[in-house]
PABAMI-651640 format. One record per residue (C-alpha): residue number from 1; residue in three letters; x negated, y negated, z negated. Coordinates in Angstrom, 3 decimals. Layout:
% residues N
ATOM  nr rest       xx       yy       zz
ATOM NUM  ALA        X        Y        Z
...
END
This chain:
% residues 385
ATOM  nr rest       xx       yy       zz
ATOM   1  UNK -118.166  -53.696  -64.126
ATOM   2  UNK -120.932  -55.827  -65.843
ATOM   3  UNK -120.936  -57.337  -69.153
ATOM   4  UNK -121.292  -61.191  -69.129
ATOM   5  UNK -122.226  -64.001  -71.517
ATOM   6  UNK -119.525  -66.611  -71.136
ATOM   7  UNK -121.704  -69.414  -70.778
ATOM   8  UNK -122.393  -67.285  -67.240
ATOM   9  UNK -118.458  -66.388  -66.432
ATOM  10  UNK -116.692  -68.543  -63.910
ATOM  11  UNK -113.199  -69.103  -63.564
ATOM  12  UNK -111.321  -66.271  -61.127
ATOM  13  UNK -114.015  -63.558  -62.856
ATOM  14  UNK -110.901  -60.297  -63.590
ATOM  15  UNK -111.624  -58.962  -67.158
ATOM  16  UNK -112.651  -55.208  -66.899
ATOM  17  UNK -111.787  -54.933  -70.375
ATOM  18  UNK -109.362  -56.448  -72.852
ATOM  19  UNK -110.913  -59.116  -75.165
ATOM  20  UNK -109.809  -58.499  -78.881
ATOM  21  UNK -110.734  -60.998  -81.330
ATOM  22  UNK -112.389  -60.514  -85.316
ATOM  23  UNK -108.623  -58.863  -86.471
ATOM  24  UNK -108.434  -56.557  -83.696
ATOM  25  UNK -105.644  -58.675  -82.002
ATOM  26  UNK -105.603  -58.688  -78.164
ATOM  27  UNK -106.026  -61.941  -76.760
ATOM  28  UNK -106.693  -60.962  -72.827
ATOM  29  UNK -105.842  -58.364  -71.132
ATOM  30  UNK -107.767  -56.380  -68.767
ATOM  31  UNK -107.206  -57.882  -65.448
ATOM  32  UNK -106.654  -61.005  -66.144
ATOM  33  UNK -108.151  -63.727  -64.335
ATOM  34  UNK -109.989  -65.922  -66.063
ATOM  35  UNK -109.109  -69.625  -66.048
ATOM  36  UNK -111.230  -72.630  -67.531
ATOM  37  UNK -108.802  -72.851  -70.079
ATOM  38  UNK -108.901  -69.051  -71.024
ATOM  39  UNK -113.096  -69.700  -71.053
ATOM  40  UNK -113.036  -72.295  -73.358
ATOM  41  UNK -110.587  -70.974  -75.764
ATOM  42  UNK -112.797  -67.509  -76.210
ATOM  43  UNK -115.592  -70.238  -77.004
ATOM  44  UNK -113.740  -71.434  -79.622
ATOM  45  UNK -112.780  -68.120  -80.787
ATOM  46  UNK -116.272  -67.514  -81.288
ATOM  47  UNK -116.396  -64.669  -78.647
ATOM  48  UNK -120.318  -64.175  -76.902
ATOM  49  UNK -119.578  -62.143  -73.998
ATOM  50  UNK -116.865  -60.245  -71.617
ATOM  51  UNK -116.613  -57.595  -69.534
ATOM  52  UNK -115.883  -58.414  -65.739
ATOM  53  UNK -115.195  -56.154  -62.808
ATOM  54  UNK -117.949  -57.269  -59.823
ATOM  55  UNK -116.564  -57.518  -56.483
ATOM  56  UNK -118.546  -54.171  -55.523
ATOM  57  UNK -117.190  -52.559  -57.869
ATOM  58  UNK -115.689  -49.075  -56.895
ATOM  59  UNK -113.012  -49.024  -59.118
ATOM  60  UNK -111.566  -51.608  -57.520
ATOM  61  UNK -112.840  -51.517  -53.721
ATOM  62  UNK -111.513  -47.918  -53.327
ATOM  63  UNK -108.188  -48.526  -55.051
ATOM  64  UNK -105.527  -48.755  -52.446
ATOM  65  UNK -102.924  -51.602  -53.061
ATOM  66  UNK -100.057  -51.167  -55.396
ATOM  67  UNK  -97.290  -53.236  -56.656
ATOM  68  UNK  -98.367  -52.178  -60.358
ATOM  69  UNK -102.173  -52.719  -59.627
ATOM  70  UNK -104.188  -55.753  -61.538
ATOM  71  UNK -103.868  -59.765  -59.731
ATOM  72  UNK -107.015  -59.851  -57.262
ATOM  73  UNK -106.214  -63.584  -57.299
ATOM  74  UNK -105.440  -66.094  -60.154
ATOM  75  UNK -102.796  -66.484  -61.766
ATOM  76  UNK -100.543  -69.851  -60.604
ATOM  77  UNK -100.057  -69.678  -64.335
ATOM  78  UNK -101.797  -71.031  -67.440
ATOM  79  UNK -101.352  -71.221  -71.190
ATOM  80  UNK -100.468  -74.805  -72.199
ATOM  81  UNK -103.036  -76.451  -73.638
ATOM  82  UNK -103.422  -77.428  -77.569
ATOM  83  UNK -102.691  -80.952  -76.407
ATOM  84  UNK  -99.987  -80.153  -74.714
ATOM  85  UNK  -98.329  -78.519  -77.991
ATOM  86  UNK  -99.614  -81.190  -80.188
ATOM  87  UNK  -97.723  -83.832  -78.239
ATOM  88  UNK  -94.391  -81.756  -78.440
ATOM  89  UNK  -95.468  -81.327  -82.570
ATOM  90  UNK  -95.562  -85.089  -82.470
ATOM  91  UNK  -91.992  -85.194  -81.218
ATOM  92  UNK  -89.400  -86.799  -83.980
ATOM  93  UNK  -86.239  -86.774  -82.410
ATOM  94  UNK  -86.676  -83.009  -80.711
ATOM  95  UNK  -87.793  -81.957  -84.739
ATOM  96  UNK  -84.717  -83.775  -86.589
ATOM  97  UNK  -82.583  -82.332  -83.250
ATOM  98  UNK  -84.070  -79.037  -84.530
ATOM  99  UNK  -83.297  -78.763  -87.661
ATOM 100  UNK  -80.020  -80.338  -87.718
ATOM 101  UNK  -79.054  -77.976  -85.075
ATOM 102  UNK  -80.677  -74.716  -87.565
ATOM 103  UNK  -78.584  -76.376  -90.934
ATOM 104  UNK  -75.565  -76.911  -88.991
ATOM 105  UNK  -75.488  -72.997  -88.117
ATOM 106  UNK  -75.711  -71.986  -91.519
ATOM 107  UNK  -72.347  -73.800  -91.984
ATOM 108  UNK  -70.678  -72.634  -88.811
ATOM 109  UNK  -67.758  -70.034  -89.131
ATOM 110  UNK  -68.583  -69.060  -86.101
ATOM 111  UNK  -71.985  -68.000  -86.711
ATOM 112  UNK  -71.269  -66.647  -90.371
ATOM 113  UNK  -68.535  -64.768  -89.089
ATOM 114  UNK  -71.233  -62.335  -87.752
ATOM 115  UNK  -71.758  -61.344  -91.966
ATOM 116  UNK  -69.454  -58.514  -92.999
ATOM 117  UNK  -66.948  -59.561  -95.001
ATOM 118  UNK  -68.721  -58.318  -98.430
ATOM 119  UNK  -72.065  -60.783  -97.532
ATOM 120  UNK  -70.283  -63.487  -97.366
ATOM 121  UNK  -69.201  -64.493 -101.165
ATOM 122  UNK  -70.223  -67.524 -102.148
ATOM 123  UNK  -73.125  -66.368 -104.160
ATOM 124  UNK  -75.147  -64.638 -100.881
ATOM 125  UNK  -74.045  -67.849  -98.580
ATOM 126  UNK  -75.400  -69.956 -100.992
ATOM 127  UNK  -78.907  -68.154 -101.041
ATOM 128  UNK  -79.409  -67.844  -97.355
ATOM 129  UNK  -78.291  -71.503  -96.999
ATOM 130  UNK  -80.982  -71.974  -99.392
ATOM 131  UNK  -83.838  -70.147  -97.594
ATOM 132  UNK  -82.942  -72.201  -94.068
ATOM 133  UNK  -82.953  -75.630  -96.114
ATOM 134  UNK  -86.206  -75.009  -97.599
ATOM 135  UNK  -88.009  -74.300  -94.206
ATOM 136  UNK  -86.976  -77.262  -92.705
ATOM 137  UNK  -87.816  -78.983  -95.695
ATOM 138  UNK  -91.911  -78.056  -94.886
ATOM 139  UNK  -92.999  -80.464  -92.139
ATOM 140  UNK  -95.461  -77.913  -90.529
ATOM 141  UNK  -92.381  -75.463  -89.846
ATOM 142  UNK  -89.565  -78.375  -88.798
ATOM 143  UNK  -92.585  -79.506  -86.279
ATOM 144  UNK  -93.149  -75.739  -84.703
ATOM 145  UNK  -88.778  -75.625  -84.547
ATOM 146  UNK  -88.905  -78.946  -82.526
ATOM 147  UNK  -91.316  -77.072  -80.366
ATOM 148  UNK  -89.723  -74.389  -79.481
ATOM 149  UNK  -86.378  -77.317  -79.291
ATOM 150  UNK  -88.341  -79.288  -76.476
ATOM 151  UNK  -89.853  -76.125  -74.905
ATOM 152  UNK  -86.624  -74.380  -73.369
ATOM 153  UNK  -83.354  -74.605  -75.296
ATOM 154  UNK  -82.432  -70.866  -74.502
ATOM 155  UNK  -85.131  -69.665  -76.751
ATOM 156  UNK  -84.972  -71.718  -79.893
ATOM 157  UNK  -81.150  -71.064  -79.589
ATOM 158  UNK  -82.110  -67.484  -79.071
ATOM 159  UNK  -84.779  -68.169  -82.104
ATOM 160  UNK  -81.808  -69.376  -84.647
ATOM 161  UNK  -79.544  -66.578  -84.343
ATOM 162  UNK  -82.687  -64.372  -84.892
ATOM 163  UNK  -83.450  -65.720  -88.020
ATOM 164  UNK  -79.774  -65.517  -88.693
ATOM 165  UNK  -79.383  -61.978  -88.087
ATOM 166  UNK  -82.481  -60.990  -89.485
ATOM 167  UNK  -81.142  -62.882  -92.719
ATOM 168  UNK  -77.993  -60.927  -92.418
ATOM 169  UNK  -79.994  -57.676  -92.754
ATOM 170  UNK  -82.427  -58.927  -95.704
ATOM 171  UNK  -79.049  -59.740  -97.800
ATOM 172  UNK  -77.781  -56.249  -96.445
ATOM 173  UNK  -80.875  -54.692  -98.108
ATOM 174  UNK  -80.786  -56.663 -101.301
ATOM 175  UNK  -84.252  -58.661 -100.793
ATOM 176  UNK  -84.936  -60.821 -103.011
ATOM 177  UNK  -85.478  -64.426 -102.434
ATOM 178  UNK  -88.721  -64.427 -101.851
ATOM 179  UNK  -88.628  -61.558  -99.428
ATOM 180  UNK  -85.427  -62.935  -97.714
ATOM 181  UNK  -87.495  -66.357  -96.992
ATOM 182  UNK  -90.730  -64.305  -95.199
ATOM 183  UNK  -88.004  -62.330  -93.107
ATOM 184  UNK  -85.717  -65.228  -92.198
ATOM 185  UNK  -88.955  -67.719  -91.407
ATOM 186  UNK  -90.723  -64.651  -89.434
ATOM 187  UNK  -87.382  -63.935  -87.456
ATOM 188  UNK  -87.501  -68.011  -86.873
ATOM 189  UNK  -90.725  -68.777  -85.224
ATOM 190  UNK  -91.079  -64.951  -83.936
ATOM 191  UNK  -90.818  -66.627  -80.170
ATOM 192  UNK  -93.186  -69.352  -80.921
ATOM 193  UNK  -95.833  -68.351  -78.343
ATOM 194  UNK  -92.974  -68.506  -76.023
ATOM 195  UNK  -94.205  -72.151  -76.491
ATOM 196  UNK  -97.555  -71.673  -74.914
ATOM 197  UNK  -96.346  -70.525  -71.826
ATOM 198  UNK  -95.579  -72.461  -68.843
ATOM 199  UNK  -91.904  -74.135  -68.816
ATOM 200  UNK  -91.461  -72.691  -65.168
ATOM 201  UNK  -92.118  -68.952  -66.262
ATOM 202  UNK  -89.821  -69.087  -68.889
ATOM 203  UNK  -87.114  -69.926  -66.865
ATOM 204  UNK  -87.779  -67.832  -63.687
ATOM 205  UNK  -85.041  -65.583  -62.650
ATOM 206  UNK  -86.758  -63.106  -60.385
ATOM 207  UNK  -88.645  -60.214  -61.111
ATOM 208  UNK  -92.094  -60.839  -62.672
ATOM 209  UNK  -95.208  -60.133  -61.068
ATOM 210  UNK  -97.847  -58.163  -62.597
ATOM 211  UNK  -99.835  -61.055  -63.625
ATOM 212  UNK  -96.543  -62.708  -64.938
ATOM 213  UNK  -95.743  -60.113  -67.049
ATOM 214  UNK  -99.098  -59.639  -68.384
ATOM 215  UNK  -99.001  -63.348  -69.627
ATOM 216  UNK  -95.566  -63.590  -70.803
ATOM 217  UNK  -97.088  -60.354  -73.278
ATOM 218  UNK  -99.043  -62.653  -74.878
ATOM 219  UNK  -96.506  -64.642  -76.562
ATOM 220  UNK  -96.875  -62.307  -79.220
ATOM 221  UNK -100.488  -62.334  -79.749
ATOM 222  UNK -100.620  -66.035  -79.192
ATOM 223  UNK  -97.381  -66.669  -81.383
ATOM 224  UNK  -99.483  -64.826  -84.131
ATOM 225  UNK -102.203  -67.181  -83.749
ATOM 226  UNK -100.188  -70.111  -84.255
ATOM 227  UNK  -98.388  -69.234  -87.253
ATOM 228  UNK -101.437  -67.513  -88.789
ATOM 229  UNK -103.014  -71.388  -89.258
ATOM 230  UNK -100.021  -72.726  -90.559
ATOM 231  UNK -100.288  -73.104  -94.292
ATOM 232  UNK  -96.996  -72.599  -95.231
ATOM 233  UNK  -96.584  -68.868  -93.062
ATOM 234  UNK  -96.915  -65.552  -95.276
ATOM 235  UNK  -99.209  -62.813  -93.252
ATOM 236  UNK  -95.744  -60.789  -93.555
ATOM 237  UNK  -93.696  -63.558  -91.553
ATOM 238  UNK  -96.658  -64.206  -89.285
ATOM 239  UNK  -96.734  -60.107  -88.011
ATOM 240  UNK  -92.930  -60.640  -86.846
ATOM 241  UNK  -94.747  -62.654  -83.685
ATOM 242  UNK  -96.985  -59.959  -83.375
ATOM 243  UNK  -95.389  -56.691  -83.550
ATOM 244  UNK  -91.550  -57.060  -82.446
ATOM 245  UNK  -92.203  -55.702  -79.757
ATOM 246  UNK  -93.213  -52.364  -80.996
ATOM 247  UNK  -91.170  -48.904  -80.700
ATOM 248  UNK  -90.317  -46.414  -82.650
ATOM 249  UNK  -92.085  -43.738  -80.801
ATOM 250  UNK  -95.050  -46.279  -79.627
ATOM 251  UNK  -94.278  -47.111  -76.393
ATOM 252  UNK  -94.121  -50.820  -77.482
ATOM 253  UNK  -96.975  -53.543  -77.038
ATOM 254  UNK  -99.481  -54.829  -78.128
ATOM 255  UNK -100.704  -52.375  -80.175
ATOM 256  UNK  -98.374  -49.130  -79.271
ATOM 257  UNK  -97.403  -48.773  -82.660
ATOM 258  UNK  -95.252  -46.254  -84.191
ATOM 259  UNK  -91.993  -46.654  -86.439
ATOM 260  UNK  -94.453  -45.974  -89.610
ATOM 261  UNK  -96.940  -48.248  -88.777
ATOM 262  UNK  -94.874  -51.080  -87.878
ATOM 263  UNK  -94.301  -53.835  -91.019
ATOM 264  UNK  -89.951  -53.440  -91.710
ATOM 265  UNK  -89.914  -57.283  -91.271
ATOM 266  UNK  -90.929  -56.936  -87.955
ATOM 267  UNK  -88.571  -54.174  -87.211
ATOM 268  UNK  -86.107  -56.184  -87.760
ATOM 269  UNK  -86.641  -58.959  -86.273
ATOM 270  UNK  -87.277  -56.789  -82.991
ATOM 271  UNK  -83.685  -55.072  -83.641
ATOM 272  UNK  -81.984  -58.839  -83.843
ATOM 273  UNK  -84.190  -59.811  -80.970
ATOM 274  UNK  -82.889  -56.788  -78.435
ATOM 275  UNK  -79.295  -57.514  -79.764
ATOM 276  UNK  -79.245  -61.043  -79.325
ATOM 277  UNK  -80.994  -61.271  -76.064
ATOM 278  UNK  -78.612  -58.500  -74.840
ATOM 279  UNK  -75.114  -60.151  -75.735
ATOM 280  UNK  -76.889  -64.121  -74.449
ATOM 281  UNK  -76.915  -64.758  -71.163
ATOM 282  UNK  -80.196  -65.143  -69.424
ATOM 283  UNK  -81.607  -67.546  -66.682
ATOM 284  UNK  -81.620  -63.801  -64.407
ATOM 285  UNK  -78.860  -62.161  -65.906
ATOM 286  UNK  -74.904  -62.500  -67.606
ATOM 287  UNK  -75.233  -61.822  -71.252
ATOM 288  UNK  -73.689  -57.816  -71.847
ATOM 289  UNK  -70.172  -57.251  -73.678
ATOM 290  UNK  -71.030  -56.191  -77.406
ATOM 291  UNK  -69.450  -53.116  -76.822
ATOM 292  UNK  -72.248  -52.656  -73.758
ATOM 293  UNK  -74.589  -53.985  -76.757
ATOM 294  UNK  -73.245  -51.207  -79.490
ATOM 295  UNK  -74.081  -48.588  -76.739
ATOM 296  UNK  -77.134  -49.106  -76.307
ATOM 297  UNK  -78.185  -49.614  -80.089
ATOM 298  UNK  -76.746  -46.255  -80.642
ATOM 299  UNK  -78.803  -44.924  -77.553
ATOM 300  UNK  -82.179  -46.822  -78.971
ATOM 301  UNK  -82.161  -44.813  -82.297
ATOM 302  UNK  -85.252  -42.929  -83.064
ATOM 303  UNK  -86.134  -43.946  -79.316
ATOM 304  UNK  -86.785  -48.030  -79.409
ATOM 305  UNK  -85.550  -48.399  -82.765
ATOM 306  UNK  -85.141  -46.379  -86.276
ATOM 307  UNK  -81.561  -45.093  -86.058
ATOM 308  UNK  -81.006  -45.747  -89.935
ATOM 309  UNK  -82.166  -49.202  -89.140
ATOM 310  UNK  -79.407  -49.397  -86.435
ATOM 311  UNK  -76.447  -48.144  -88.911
ATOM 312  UNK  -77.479  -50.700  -91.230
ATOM 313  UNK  -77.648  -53.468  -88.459
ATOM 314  UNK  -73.985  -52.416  -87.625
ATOM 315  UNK  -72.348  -51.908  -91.002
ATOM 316  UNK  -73.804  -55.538  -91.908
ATOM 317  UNK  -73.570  -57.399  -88.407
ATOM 318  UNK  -69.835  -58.095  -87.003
ATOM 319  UNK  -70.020  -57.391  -83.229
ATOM 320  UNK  -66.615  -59.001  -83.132
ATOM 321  UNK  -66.402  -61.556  -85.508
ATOM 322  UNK  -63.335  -62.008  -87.309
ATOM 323  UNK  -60.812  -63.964  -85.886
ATOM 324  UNK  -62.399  -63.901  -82.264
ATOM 325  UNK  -59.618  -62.944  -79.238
ATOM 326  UNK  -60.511  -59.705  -77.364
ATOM 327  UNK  -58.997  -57.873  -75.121
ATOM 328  UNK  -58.295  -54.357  -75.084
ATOM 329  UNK  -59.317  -51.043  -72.448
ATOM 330  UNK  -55.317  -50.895  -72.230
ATOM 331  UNK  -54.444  -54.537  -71.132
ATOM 332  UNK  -53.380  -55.822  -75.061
ATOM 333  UNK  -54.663  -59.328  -76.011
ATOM 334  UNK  -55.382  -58.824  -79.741
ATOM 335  UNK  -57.087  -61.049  -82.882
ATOM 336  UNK  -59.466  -59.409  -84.907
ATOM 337  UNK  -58.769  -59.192  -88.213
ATOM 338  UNK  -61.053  -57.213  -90.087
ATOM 339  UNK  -63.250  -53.802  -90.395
ATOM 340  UNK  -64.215  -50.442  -92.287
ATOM 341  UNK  -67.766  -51.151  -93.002
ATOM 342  UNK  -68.901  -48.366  -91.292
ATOM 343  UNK  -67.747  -48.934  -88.410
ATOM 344  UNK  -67.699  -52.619  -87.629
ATOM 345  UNK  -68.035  -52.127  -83.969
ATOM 346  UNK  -64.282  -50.614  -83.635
ATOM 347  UNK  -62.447  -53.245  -86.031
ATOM 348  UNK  -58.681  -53.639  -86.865
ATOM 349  UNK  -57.270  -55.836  -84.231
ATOM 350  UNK  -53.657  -57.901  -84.749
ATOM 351  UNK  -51.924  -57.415  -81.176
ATOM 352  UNK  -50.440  -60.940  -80.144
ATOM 353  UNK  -49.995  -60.149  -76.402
ATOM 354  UNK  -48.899  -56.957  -74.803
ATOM 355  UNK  -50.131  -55.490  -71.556
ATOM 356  UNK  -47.461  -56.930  -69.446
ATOM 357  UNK  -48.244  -60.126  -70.886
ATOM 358  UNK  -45.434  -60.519  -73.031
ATOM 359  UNK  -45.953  -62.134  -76.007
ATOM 360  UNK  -45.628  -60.508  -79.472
ATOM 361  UNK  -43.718  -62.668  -82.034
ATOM 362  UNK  -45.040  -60.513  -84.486
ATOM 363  UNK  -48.457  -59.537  -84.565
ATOM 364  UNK  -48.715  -55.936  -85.618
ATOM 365  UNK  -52.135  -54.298  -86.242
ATOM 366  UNK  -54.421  -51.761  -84.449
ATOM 367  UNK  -56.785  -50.077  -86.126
ATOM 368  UNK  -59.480  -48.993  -83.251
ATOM 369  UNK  -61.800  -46.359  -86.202
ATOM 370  UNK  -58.704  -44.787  -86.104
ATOM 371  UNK  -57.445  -45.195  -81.950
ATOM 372  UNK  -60.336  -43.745  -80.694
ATOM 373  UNK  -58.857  -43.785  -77.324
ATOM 374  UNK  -59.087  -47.930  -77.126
ATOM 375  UNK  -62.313  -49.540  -76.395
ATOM 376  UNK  -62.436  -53.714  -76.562
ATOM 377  UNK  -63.535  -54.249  -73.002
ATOM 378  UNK  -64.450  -58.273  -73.614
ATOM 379  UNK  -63.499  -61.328  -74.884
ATOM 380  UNK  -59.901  -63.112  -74.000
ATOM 381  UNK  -58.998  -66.637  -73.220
ATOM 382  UNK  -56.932  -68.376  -75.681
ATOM 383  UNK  -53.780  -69.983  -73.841
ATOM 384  UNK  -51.098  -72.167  -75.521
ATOM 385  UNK  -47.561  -71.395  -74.802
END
């Protein structure tokens, strides 16, 4: 290991050391190899010299190969250039396709019907209708939305209902507006160095290689960067980027931060993250059945995830919308209807089809907090008769 200048590091030099920059914020990794691209943006950060292992070096010679050991080669992959994000800022149609897409959620009954029943008087709709309208009202955010719009579909999707749930919970905890807006722009644009990746590594659906993964980590330091030059992005709703992927007990990157140390925004906005990426589907996976979801939120607390967090994610957040058609562990085809507030994730359910497939001519109801023994196993298809 030697220390270099960069004006004397070439490209395919392997960092020995991880390169932080003036906030303490990771922007390499050790092990990476360096690109032309990577050199000239520590330039710009201002950054004098790196650490890089030497090709004598023991601590790499006597290391025998290992699936989990650092790329000895370059990365196929790169960051996308500022250029390359500027053009995508410059497009109109992908930002009005954006934002129309965002406003049009905040009207959906579909989406809303994820808001217990007690968030959603006309008084709290009204205010979190509010907060989206006035962040795609500020050009600088619309432009970063159509980014992430252009960039791969899955995410900015992925990216709404974030902001939604994350929403969801600030109403839950009685922010006030001011607070709800940081929280529901941070849970937003948390993905938004998703948009500096490459298109191709987004959408892979094998396992990631070392390297891979080690880039795809720094959509959170790079997504911090963004929003941190954006005018219009509280240091609150800019940490979101940075730190949802923290744990509770510290096992979580970038920093390995523990419950206490990690900002609440960003908590949440990692606890709508896991949820929503679990029940999506993937480009390498089907997306899990809430219930599947519910499990392992309840097997997360104090572990990934602060358990009172979790209880307040579930009282607030319908895993089974209202009026959605399930199906039941014990064949039933049922409509559900409503639930306690405590326990959302086992609501009442109207049974409109028995087991045998008989229809019921008159829906009767189920209540699942109290028939402990029934477990909704997925969602049903709705058939005429």
């Amino acid at each position: 290991m030697k220390e270099l200048k960069l004006r004397d590091v070439a490209p395919g030099n392997l960092l020995a050391r991880p390169v932080t920059g003036k906030t303490g914020v990771t922007m390499l990794e050790s092990g990476t190899a360096l690109t032309p691209q990577y050199i000239e943006r520590l330039k710009n950060l201002g950054i004098d010299s790196v650490f890089v292992l030497e090709h004598d070096d023991s601590s790499v010679s006597s290391r025998k190969p290992s699936k989990f050991a650092a790329p000895q080669r370059p990365s196929r992959w790169e960051l996308l250039s500022a250029d390359e994000r500027e053009s995508k800022k410059n497009d109109v149609k992908a930002r009005e396709a954006a934002c129309y897409e965002l406003l049009l959620m905040t009207e959906s009954d579909r989406d809303l019907g994820n808001m217990a029943i007690p968030l959603r008087d006309d008084n709290q709709l009204r205010r979190l209708r509010g907060v989206f309208a006035e962040i795609v009202r500020q050009r600088s955010l619309a432009e970063e939305l159509g980014v992430l719009y252009v960039t791969d579909h899955f995410v900015f999707q992925h990216s709404l209902r974030v902001g939604l749930l994350s929403g969801i919970i600030g109403l839950a905890k009685d922010y006030d507006t001011s607070r709800l807006y940081e929280l529901v722009l941070g849970g937003l644009l948390f993905d938004i160095g998703m948009t500096t990746l490459p298109p191709e590594l987004l959408r892979k659906s094998g396992q990631l290689r070392p390297d891979e993964k080690s880039l795809m980590r720094q959509h959170t330091t790079e997504g911090y960067r963004i929003l941190t030059m954006l005018p219009d992005v509280s240091a609150a709703a800019a940490k979101c980027a940075l730190l949802h992927h923290e744990r509770y007990r510290g096992e979580g990157y970038p920093f390995g931060l523990k419950a206490d140390d990690t900002p609440e925004f960003a908590q949440i906005v990692g606890l709508a993250d896991i949820y929503d990426a679990l029940t999506s589907p993937r480009h390498y996976r089907s997306a899990f059945t809430p219930g599947d979801a519910v499990e392992y939120l309840f097997a997360a607390g104090n572990y990934d995830f602060d358990m009172s967090l979790i209880w307040v994610f579930l009282k607030n957040v319908f895993v089974f919308p209202v009026a959605s058609v399930i199906r039941l562990s014990n064949g039933q085809i049922g409509v559900v209807s409503g639930a306690d507030s405590s326990l959302n994730h086992r609501p009442v359910v109207q049974i409109i089809r028995e087991a045998d497939g008989t229809p019921v001519v008159r829906p009767y109801p189920v209540d699942l907090a109290v028939n402990r023994n029934l477990t909704i196993v997925g969602a049903a298809p709705v058939t005429a008769e």
